[in-house]
C-alpha positions in Angstrom: 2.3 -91.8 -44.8 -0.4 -91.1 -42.2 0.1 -89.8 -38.5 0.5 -92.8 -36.5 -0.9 -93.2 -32.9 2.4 -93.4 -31.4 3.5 -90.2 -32.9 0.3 -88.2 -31.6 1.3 -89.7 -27.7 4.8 -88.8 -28.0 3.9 -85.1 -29.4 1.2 -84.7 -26.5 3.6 -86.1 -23.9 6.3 -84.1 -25.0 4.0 -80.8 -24.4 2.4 -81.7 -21.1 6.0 -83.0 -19.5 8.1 -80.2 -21.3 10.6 -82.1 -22.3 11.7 -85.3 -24.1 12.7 -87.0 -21.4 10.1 -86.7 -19.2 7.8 -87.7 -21.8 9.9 -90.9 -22.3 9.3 -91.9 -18.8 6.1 -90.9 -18.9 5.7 -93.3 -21.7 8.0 -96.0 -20.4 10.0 -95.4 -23.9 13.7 -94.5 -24.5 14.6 -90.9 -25.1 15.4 -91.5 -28.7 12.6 -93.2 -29.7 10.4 -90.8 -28.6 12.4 -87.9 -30.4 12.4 -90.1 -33.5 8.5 -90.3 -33.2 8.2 -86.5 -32.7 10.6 -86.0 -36.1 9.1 -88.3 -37.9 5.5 -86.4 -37.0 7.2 -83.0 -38.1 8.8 -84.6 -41.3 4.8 -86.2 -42.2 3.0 -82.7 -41.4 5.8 -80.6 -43.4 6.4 -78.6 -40.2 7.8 -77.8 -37.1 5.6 -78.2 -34.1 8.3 -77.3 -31.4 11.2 -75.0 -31.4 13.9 -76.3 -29.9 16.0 -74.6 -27.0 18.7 -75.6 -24.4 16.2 -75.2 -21.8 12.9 -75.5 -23.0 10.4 -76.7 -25.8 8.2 -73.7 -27.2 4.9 -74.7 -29.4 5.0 -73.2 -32.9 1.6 -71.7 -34.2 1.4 -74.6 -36.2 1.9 -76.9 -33.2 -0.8 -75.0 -30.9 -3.3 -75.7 -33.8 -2.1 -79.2 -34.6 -2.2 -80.5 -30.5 -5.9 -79.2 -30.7 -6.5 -82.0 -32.9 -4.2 -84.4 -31.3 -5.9 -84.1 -28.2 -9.1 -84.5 -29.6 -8.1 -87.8 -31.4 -6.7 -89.2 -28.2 -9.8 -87.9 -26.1 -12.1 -89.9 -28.5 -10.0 -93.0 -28.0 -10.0 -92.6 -24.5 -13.9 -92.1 -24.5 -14.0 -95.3 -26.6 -12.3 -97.4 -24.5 -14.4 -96.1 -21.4 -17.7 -97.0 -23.7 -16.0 -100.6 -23.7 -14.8 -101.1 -20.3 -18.3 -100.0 -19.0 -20.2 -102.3 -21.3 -17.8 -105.1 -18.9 -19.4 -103.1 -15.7 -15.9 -102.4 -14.3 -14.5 -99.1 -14.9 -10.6 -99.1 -15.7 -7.8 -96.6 -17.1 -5.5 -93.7 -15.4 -7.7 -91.4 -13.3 -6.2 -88.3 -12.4 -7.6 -86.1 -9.6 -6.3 -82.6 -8.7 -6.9 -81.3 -5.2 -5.5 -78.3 -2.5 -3.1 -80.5 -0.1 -5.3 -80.1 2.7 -8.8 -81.2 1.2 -6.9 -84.4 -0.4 -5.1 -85.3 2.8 -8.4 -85.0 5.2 -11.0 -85.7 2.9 -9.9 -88.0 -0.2 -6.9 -90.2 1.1 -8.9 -91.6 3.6 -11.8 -92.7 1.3 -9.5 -93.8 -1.4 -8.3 -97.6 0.2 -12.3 -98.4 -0.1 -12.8 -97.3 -3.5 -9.1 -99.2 -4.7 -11.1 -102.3 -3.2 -14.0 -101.6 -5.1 -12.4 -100.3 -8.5 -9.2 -102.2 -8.4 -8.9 -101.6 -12.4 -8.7 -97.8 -11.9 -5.5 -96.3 -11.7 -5.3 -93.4 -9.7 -3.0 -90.3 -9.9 -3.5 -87.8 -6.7 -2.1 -84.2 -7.1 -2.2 -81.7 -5.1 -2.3 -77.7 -5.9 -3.3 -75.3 -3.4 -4.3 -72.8 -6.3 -6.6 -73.8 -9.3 -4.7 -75.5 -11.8 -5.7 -75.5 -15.6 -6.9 -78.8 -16.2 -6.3 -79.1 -20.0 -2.6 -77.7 -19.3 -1.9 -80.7 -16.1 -4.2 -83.0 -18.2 -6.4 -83.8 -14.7 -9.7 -85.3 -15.4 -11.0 -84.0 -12.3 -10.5 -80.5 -9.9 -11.8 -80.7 -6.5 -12.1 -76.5 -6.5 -13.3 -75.4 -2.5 -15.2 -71.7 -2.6 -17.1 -70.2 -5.3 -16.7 -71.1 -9.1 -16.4 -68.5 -11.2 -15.0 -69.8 -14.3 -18.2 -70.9 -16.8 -16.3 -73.3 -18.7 -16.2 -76.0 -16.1 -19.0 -78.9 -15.0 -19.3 -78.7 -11.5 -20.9 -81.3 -9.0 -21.2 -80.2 -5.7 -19.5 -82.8 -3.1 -20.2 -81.1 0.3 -19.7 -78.0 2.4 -17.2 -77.2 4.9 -18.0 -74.8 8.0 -15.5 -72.7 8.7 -14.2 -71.7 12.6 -11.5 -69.6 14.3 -8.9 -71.8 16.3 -6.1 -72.0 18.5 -3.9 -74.4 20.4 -4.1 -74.7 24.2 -0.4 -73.8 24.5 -1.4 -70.9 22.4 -4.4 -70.3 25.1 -2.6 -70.7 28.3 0.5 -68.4 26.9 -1.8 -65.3 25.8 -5.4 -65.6 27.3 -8.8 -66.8 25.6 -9.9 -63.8 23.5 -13.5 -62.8 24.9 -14.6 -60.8 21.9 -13.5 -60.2 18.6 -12.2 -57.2 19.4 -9.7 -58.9 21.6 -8.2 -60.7 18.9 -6.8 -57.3 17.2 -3.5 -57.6 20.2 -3.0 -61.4 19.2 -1.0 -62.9 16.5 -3.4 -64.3 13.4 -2.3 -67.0 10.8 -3.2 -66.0 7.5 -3.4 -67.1 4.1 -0.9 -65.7 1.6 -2.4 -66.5 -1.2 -5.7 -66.4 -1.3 -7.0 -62.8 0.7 -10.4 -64.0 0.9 -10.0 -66.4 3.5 -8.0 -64.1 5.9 -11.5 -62.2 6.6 -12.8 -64.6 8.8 -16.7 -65.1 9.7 -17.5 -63.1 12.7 -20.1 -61.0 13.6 -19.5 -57.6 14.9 -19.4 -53.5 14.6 -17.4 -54.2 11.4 -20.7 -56.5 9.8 -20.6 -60.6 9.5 -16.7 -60.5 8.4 -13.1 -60.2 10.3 -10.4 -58.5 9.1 -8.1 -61.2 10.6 -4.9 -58.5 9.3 -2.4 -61.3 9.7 1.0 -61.1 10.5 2.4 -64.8 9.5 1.0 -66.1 6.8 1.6 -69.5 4.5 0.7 -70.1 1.1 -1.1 -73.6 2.3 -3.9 -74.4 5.0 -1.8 -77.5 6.0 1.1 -75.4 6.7 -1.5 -72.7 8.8 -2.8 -75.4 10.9 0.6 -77.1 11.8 1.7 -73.4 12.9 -1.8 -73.3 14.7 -1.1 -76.8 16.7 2.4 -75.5 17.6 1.1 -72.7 19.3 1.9 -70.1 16.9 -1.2 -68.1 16.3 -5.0 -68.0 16.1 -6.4 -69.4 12.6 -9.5 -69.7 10.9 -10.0 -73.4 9.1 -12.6 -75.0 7.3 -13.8 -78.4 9.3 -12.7 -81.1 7.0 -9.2 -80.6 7.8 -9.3 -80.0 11.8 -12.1 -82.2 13.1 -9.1 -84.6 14.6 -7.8 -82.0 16.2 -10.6 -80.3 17.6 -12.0 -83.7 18.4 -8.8 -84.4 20.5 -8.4 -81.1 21.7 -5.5 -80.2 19.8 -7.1 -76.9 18.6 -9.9 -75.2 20.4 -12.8 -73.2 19.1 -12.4 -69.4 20.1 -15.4 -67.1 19.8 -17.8 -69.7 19.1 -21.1 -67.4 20.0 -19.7 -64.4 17.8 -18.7 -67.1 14.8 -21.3 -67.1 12.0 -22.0 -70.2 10.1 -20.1 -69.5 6.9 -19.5 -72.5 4.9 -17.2 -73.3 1.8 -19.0 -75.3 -1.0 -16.8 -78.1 -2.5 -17.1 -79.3 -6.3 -15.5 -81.8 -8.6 -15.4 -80.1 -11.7 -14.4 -81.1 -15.5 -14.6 -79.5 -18.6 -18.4 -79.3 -19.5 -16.9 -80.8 -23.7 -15.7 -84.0 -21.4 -17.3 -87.3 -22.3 -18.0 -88.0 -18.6 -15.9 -91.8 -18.3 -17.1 -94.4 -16.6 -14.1 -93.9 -14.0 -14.5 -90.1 -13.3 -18.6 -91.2 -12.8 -17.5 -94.0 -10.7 -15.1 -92.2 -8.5 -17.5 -89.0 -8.2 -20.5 -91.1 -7.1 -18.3 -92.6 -4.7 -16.8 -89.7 -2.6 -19.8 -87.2 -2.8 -21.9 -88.9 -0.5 -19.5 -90.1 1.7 -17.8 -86.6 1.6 -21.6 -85.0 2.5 -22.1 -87.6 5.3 -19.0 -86.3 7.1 
């Protein structure tokens, strides 16, 4: 008997969920039908394709090499029925875009209502990450990645830039004093990032070159969680613009050192694996958020 469509979704569901049930839900199925699908694959191929634990499933060698070509089946199909639906001129299917909280909160969630209205067949699947996610392993079609790329695998597109500045609150202000120079800021308290080091040298000019050593001493692992700290009054920050032109705007944070501040700015792709069949939904929701993204 051949493999059978159903069987291939249940094996790749079970991988990417890590578990049966998960994958059931997944694939609005009962638990037992789809552990019957994944047996009756194993019992088909001769093999077994996942060891079996109380807590986890583990891919056998043969299963590593056998979702390879499960994927790729189910990748062609999924590239077929994109070929049909844009032959109809409306793109349709899950799409499922991966971003850091911040940039999706600021930047994508506000432009999504507009492109719902225009591509009502596309369904969309927003996750968030504040460090780069594999896209194979969490099965996103697309990565909006902010800084440099560096891994050659992926397709990028550029979307936009983002300037980075050095803020505070006014409480913040009033309570310690409006640093002069960026000397000044070595007796204040600096919000940092703890996960990413780069971004806690911030882009002023001084003795020390075009970068600050920000050295800070509270640090999150998200820029969401660093600006809330920032509009309680905890600290001095540095932010890029898309997620803090509200508050700056309002006058909820405050530029500090805005003659010493160079204009360093963060470039922002949408990147896919350069062997993806670009679908009509992943062109259509691309060519609808970059130029709205560059315009802001």
């Amino acid at each position: 008997m051949k493999t059978t469509l159903e069987e291939l979704l249940a094996f790749r569901a079970v991988v990417d969920t890590g578990s049966i049930t998960a994958a059931a839900d997944q694939l609005q199925q009962t638990v037992s039908g789809v552990s019957r699908a994944l047996g009756r694959l194993e019992k088909k191929l001769g093999t077994t394709l996942l060891r079996r634990t109380t807590r986890r499933l583990e891919l056998t060698e043969e299963g590593r090499t056998f979702l390879a070509r499960a994927r790729a089946i189910l990748d062609a199909m999924d590239a077929a029925e994109d070929e049909i639906a844009a032959h109809r001129q409306a793109p349709a299917g899950l799409l499922r875009v991966n971003a850091a909280a911040p940039f999706m909160l600021h930047a994508v969630v506000p432009l999504m209502p507009a492109f719902s209205v225009l591509y009502p067949q596309i369904r969309l699947e927003l996750n968030t990450d504040d460090l780069n996610v594999d896209l194979l392993q969490q099965r996103t079609d697309i990565a909006i990645r902010i800084g440099e790329l560096r891994d050659s695998t992926l397709h990028a597109r550029p979307l936009c830039t983002s300037r980075l500045r050095v803020l505070a609150s006014p409480a913040y202000i009033a309570q310690h004093g409006k640093p002069r120079r960026v000397a000044d800021l070595a007796g204040r308290t600096c919000i940092g990032n703890s996960q990413v080091a780069s971004l806690n040298h911030w882009p002023l000019r001084g003795a020390h070159g075009d970068t600050y050593d920000s050295a800070p001493v509270l640090t999150a692992s998200s820029g969401e969680t660093m600006r809330h700290l920032a509009l309680a009054g905890m600290g001095i920050v540095c932010l890029a613009d898309f997620m803090t032109g509200a508050d700056r705007e309002s006058g909820a944070l405050v530029q500090l050192l805005a003659k010493d501040t160079v204009d360093m700015r963060q470039p922002v792709n949408a990147v896919y694996y350069r062997n993806t069949a670009l679908s009509s939904r992943i062109t259509a929701f691309l060519d609808f958020v970059a130029p709205r993204l560059a315009a802001t």
